[in-house]
TORLUM-583738 format. One line per field, with one value per residue (C-alpha): residue number from 1; chain; z, y negated, x negated. Coordinates in nm, 2 decimals. Layout:
num: NUM, ...
chaine: A, ...
w: Z, ...
v: Y, ...
u: X, ...
//
This chain:
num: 1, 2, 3, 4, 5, 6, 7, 8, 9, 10, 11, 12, 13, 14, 15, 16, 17, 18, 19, 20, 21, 22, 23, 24, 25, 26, 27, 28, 29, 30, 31, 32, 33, 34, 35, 36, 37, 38, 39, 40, 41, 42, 43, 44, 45, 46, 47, 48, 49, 50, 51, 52, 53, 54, 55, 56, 57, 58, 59, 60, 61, 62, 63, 64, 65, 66, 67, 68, 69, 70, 71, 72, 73, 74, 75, 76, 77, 78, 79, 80, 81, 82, 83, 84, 85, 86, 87, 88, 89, 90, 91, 92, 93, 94, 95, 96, 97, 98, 99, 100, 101, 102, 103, 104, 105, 106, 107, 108, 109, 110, 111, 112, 113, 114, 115, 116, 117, 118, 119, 120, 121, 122, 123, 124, 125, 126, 127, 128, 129, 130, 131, 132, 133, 134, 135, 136, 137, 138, 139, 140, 141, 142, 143, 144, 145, 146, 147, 148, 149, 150, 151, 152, 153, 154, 155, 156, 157, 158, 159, 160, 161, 162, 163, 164, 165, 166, 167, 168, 169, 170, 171, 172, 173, 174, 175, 176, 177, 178, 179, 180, 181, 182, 183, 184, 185, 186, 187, 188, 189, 190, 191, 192, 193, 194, 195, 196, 197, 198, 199, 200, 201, 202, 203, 204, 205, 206, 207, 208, 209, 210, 211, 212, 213, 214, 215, 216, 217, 218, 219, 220, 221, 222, 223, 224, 225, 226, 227, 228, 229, 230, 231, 232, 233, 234, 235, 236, 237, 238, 239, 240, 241, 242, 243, 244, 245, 246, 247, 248, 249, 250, 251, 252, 253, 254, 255, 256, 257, 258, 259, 260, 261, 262, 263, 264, 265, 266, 267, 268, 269, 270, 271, 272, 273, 274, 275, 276, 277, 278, 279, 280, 281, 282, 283, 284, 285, 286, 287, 288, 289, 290, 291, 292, 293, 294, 295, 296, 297, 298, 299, 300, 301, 302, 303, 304, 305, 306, 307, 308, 309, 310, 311, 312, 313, 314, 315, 316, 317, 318, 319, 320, 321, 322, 323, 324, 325, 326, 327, 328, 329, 330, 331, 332, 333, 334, 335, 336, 337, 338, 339, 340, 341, 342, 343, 344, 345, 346, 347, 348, 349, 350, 351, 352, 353, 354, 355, 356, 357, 358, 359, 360, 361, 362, 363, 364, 365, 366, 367, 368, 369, 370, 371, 372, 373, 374, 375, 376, 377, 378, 379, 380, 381, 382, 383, 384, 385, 386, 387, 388, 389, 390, 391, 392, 393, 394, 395, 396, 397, 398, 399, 400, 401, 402, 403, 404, 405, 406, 407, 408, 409, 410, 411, 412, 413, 414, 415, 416, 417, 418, 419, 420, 421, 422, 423, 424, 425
chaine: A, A, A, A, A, A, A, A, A, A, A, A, A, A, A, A, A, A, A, A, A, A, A, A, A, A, A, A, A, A, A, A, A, A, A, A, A, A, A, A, A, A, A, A, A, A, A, A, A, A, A, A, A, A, A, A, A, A, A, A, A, A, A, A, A, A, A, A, A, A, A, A, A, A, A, A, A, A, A, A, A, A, A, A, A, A, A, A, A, A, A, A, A, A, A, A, A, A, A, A, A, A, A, A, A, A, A, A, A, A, A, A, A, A, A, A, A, A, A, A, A, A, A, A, A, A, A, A, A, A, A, A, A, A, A, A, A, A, A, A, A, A, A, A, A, A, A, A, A, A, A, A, A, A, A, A, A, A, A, A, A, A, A, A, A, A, A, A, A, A, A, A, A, A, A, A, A, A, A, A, A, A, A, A, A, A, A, A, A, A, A, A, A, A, A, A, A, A, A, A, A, A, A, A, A, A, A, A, A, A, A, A, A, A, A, A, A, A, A, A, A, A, A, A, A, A, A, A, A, A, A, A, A, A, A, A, A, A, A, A, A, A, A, A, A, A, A, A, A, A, A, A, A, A, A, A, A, A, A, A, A, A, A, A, A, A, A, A, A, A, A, A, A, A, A, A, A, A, A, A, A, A, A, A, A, A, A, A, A, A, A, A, A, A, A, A, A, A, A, A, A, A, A, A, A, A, A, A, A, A, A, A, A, A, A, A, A, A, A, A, A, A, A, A, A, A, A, A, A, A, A, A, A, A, A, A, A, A, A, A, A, A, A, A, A, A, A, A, A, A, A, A, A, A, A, A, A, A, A, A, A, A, A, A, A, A, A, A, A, A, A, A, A, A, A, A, A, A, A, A, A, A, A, A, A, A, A, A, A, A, A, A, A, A, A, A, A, A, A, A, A, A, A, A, A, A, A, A, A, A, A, A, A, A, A, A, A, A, A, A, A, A, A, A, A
w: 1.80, 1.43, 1.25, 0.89, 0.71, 0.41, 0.29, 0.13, -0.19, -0.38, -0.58, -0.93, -0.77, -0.58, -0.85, -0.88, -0.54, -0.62, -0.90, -0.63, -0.42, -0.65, -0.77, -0.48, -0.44, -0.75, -0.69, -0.34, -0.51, -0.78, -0.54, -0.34, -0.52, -0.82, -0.71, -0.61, -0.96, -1.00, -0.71, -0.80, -1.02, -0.72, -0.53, -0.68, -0.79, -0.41, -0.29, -0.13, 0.08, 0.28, 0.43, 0.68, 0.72, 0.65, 0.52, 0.11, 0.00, -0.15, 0.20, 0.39, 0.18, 0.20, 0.59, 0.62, 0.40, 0.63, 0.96, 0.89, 0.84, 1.17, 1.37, 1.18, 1.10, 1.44, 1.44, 1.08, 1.18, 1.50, 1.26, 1.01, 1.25, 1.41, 1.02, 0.84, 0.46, 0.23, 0.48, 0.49, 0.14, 0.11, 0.35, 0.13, -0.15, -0.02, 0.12, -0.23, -0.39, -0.18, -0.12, -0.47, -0.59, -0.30, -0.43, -0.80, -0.69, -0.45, -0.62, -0.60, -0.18, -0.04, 0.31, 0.13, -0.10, 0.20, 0.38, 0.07, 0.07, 0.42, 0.35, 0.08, 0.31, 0.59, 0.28, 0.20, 0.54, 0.51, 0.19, 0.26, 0.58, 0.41, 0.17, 0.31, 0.53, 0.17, 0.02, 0.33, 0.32, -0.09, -0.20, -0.06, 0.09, -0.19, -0.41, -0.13, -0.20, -0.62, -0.52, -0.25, -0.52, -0.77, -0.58, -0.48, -0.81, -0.92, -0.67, -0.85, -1.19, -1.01, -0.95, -1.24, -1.41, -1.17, -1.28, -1.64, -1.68, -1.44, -1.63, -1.94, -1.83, -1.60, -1.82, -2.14, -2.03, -1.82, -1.69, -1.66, -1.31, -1.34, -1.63, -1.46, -1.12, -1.29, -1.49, -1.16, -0.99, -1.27, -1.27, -0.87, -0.89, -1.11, -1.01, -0.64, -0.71, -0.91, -0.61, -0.45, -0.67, -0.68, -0.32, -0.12, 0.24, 0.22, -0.01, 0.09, 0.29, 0.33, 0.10, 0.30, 0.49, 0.80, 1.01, 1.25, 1.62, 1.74, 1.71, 1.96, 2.09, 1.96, 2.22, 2.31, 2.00, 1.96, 2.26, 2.10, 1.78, 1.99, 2.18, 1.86, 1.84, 1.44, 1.40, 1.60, 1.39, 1.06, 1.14, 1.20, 0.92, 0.71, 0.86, 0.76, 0.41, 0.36, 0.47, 0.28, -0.04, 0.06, 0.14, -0.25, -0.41, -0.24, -0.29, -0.64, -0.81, -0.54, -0.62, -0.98, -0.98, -0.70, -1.00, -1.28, -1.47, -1.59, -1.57, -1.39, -1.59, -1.35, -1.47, -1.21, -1.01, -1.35, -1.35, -1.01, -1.05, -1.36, -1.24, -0.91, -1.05, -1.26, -0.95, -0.68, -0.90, -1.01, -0.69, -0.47, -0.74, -0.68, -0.27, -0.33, -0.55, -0.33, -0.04, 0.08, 0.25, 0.41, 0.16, -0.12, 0.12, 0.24, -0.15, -0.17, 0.15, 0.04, -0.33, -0.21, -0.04, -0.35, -0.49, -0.26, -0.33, -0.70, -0.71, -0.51, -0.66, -0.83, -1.18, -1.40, -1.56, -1.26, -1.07, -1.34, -1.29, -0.89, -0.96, -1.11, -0.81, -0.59, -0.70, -0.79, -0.43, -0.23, -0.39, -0.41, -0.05, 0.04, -0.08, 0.02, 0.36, 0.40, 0.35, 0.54, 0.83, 0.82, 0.79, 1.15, 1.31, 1.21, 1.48, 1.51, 1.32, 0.98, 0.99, 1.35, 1.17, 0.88, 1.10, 1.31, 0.91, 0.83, 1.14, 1.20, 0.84, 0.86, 1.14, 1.01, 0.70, 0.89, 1.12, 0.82, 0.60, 0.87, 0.98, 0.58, 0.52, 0.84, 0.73, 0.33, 0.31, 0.50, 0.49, 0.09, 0.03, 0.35, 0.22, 0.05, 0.39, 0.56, 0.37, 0.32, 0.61, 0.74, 0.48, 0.59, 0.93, 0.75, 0.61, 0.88, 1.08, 0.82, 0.94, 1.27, 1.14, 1.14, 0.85, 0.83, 0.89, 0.78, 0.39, 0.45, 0.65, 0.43, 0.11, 0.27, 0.47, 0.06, -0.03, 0.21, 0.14, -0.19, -0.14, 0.09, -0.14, -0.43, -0.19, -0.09, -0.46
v: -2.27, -2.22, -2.54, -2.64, -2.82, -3.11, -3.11, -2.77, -2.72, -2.42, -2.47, -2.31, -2.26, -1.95, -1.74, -1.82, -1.70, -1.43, -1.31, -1.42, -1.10, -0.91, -0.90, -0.80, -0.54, -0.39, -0.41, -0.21, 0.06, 0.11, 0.21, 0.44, 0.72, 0.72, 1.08, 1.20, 1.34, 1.48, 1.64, 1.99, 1.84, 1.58, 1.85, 2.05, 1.74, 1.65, 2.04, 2.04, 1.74, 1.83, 2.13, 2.12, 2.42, 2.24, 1.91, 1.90, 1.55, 1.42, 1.52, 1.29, 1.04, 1.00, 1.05, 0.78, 0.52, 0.56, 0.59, 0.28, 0.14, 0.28, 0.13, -0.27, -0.30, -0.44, -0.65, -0.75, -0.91, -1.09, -1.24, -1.37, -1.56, -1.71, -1.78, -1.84, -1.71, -1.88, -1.73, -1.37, -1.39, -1.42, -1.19, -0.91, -0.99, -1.00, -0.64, -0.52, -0.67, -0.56, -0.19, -0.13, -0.19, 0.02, 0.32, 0.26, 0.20, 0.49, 0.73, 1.09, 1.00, 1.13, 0.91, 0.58, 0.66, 0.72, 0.39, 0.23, 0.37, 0.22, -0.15, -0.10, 0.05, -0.28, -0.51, -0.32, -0.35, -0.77, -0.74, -0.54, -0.71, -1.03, -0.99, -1.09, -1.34, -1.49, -1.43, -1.60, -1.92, -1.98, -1.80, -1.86, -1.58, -1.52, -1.43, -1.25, -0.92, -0.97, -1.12, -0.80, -0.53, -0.71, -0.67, -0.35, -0.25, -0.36, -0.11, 0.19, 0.02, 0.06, 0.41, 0.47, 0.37, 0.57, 0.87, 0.83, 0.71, 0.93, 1.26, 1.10, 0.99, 1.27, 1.57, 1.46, 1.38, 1.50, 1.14, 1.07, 1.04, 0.75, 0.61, 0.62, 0.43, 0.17, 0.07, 0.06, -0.17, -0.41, -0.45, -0.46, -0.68, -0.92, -0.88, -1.01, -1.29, -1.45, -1.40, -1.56, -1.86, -1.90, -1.91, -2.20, -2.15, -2.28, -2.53, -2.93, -2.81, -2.49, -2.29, -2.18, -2.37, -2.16, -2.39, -2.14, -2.12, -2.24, -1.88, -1.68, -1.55, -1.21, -0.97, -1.16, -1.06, -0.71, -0.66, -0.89, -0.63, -0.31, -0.45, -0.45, -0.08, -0.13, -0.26, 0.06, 0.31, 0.14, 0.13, 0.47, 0.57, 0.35, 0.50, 0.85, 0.80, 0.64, 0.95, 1.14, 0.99, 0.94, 1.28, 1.41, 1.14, 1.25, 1.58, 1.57, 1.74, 2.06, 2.07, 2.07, 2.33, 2.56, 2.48, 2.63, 2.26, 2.40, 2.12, 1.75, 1.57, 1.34, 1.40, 1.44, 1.16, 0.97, 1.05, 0.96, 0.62, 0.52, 0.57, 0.43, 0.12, 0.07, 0.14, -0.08, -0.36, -0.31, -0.17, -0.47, -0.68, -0.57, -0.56, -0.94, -0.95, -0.80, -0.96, -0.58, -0.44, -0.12, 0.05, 0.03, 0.16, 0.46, 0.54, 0.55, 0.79, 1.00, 1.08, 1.15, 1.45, 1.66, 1.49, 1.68, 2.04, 2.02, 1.88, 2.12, 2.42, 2.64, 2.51, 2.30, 2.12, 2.12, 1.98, 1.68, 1.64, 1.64, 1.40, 1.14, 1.12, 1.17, 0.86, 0.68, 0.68, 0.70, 0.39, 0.19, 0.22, 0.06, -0.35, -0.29, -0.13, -0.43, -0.71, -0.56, -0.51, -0.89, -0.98, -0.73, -0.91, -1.24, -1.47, -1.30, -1.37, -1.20, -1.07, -0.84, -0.69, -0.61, -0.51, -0.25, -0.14, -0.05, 0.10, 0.32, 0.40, 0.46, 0.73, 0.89, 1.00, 1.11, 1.35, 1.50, 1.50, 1.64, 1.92, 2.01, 1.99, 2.25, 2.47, 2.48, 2.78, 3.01, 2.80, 2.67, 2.73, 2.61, 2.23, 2.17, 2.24, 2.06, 1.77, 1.80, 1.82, 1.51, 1.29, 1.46, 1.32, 0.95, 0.98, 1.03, 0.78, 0.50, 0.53, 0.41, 0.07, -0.20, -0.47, -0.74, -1.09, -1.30, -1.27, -1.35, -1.61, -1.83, -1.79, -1.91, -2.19, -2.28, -2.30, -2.52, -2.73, -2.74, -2.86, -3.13, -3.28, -3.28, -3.47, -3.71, -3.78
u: 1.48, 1.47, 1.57, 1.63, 1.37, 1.44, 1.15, 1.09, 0.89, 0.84, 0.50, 0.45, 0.05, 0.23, 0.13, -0.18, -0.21, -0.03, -0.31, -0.54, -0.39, -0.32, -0.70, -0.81, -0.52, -0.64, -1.05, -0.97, -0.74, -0.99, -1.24, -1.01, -0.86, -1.11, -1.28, -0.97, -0.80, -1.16, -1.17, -1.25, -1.56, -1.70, -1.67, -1.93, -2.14, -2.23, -2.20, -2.53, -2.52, -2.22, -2.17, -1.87, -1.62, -1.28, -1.40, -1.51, -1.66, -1.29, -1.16, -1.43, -1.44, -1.03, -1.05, -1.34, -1.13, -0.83, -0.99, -1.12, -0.76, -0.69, -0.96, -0.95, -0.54, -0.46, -0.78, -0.75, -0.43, -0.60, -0.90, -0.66, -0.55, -0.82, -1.03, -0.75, -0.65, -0.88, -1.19, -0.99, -0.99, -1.38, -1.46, -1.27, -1.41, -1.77, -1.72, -1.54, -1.86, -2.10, -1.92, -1.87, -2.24, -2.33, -2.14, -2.24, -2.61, -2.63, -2.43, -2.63, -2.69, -2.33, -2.37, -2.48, -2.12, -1.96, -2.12, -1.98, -1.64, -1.61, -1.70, -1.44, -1.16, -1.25, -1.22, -0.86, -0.74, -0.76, -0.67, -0.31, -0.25, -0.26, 0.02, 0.38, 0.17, 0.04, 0.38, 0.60, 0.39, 0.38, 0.73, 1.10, 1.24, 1.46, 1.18, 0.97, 1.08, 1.00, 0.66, 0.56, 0.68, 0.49, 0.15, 0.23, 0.33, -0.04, -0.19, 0.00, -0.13, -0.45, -0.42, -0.26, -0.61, -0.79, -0.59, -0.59, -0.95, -1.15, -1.05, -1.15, -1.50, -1.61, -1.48, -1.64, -1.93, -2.22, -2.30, -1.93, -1.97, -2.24, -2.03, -1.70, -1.86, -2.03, -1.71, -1.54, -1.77, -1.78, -1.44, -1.37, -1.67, -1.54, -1.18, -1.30, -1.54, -1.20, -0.98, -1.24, -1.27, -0.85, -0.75, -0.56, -0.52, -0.14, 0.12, 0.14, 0.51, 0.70, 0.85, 1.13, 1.44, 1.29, 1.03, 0.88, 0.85, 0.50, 0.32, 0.32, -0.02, -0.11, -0.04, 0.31, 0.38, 0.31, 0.53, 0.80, 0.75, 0.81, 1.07, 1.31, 1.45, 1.54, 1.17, 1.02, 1.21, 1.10, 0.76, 0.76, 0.98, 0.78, 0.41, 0.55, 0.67, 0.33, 0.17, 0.37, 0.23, -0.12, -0.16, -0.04, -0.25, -0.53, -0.48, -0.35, -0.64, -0.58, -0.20, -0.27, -0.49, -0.24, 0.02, -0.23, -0.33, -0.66, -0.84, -0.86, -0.61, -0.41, -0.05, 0.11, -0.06, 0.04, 0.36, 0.39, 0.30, 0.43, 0.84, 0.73, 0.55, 0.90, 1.13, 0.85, 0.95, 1.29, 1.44, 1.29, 1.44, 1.81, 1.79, 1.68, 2.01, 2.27, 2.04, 2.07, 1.76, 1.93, 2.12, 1.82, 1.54, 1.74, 1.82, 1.45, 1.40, 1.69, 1.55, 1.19, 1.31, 1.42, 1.15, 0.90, 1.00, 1.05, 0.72, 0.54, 0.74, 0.49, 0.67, 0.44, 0.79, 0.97, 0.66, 0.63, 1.00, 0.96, 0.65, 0.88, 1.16, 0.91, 0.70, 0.99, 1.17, 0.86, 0.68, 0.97, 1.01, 0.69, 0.72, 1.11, 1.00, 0.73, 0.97, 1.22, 1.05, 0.91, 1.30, 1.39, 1.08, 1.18, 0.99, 0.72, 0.38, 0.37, 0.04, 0.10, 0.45, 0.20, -0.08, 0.17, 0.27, -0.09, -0.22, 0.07, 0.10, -0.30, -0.27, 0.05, -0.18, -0.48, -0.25, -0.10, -0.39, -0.61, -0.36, -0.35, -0.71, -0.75, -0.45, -0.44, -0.63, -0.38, -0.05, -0.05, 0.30, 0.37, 0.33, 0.60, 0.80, 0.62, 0.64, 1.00, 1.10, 0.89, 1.07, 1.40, 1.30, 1.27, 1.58, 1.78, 1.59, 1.70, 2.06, 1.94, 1.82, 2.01, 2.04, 1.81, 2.05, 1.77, 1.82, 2.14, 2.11, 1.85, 2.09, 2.36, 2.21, 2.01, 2.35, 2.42, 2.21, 2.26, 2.59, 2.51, 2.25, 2.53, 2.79, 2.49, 2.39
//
């Protein structure tokens, strides 16, 4: 049984750790999507070393990243249990290190890149799984929701760099390509050897009035996970919508140029992520408010969808327009859709709820980015359909998801307590 704890502490070293996380959030997602709003110009740089029928070197390099996801989410979870967080955390930032130099070192070979880009994607996979397990042990759950769209926020600032600085350094220059990779390494580089150097594996006493259950062994509780129906349907609500917006990221520099941007300028990927940086944070912030989870995250599924077609409309100022709602509803969705499904799993180990997130989320975004990569030269205008009507599908999924009880639950038993410290005193 769950029971209610005296002795809870909130420690003003959470956000330390939360920098901690958040460097290493930011040294993966620099090493991501930083080809991807050159595309049309990488392309071309590593034409001759690649020479598959449906695949280009953006493509592969995207597919590698996430298959990797697919392969170590599960496990990640498993060896975050077993080593613990501060070892986690050194592991990822090794494989940043090490992954990032590779690329920067070895950037006119295509397979030592792409050897690279996978140490970086295993590093990411700890790094992701690790956050509401990080953020349940150091924050109170009030606060959990803030603290998750704050790190994710700072992987859109990530991309957001990615998006504005990779134009500027590849199209100006002719060794913009070297330029732009070594800039990225030093900063992953450094960004990871501080995470490194800040993390705790867990506060003197708990953060929260929650004491937990003794864990549950790993496989008792993936079957605990799928056994909750409002958990199944938003994971794969949540997997989708993911998808969704990995799939346009990664192939921003292709929908650009379908709309007629000239040349590899980002805006749209920009204007993507700088309404949904604003709404990750803000929206999270009012769901911890109202201590609603439902009614915010189906806002967010229910804007993405006129999002989708404005954006991919053939319009250059409707698509920026499209790019905004789009961004705005789709990454809000993600530290809101995190938490929430933390709160309708509530008993079972963080880490598997946020391993399930990953891996499903992982594979959602292979399928569709796979199926577009194979079909985009005969079904273009078929895309924005396609990718409407998916996030039509996640919209009417939310409605059969129930509330999470446990934000609830925790502010009225703080309260509670609260009270019975005043008539004590």
């Amino acid at each position: 049984m769950m029971k209610i704890m005296r002795s809870v502490r909130v420690y003003r070293y959470r956000w330390v750790m939360l920098i901690s996380l958040i460097n290493l959030v930011l040294a993966g997602s620099l090493q991501w999507l930083n080809f991807a709003p050159v595309g049309r110009i990488v392309n071309a740089y590593y034409r001759d070393q690649i020479h598959l029928r449906f695949f280009n070197p953006i493509d592969l390099l995207s597919l590698t990243y996430l298959i990797v996801y697919v392969l170590f989410s599960i496990p990640s979870g498993w060896i975050i249990r077993k080593l613990g967080m501060r070892v986690t955390y050194w592991i990822a930032s090794g494989l940043i290190i090490f992954g990032s130099m590779t690329k920067t070192l070895y950037l006119s070979s295509f397979k030592t890149v792409l050897f690279g880009q996978i140490l970086l994607g295993l590093a990411q996979t700890f790094t992701l799984t690790s956050i509401t397990e990080t953020t349940s042990r150091w924050f109170p759950i009030r606060e959990r929701g803030v603290a998750v769209g704050i790190i994710q926020a700072s992987q859109y600032l990530s991309l957001a760099l990615v998006m504005i600085l990779s134009p500027l350094f590849v199209v100006r220059s002719q060794k913009g390509i070297e330029q732009l990779m070594r800039l990225w390494a030093i900063i992953s580089i450094l960004l990871a050897a501080v995470s490194a150097a800040l993390v705790r594996e867990r506060p003197p006493s708990p953060s929260s009035t929650f004491e937990r259950e003794e864990e549950m062994k790993f496989s008792q509780a993936l079957t605990s996970a799928f056994s909750r129906r409002s958990l199944r349907i938003l994971i794969m609500e949540f997997a989708t919508s993911w998808a969704v917006l990995m799939t346009v990221f990664i192939k921003i520099d292709e929908i650009s140029e379908f709309l007629g941007f000239a040349n590899s300028n980002g805006i749209l990927a920009i204007t993507m992520l700088i309404f949904g940086m604003v709404s990750a944070v803000v929206i999270p912030a009012l769901s911890d408010r109202f201590r609603k989870r439902k009614v915010f995250y189906t806002f967010c599924a229910l804007t993405a969808v006129p999002g989708s077609f404005l954006l991919l409309s053939g319009n250059i100022t409707v698509a920026l327009i499209g790019a905004a709602i789009l961004g705005s509803g789709l990454l809000a969705s993600i530290p809101i859709g995190s938490q929430y499904a933390t709160e309708l799993g509530h008993g079972i180990n963080e880490k598997v709820i946020q391993a399930l997130l990953q891996f499903f989320s992982q594979l959602a975004t292979v399928v569709i980015l796979f199926v577009t990569t194979i079909i985009k030269e005969r079904y273009q205008l078929v895309l924005p359909a396609i990718l409407a009507t998916i996030l039509l599908g996640t919209l009417i999924a939310t409605f059969f998801i129930k509330e999470s009880e446990v934000i609830v639950t925790e502010d009225e038993r703080l309260k509670a307590l609260i009270e019975l410290e005043n008539v004590q005193h």
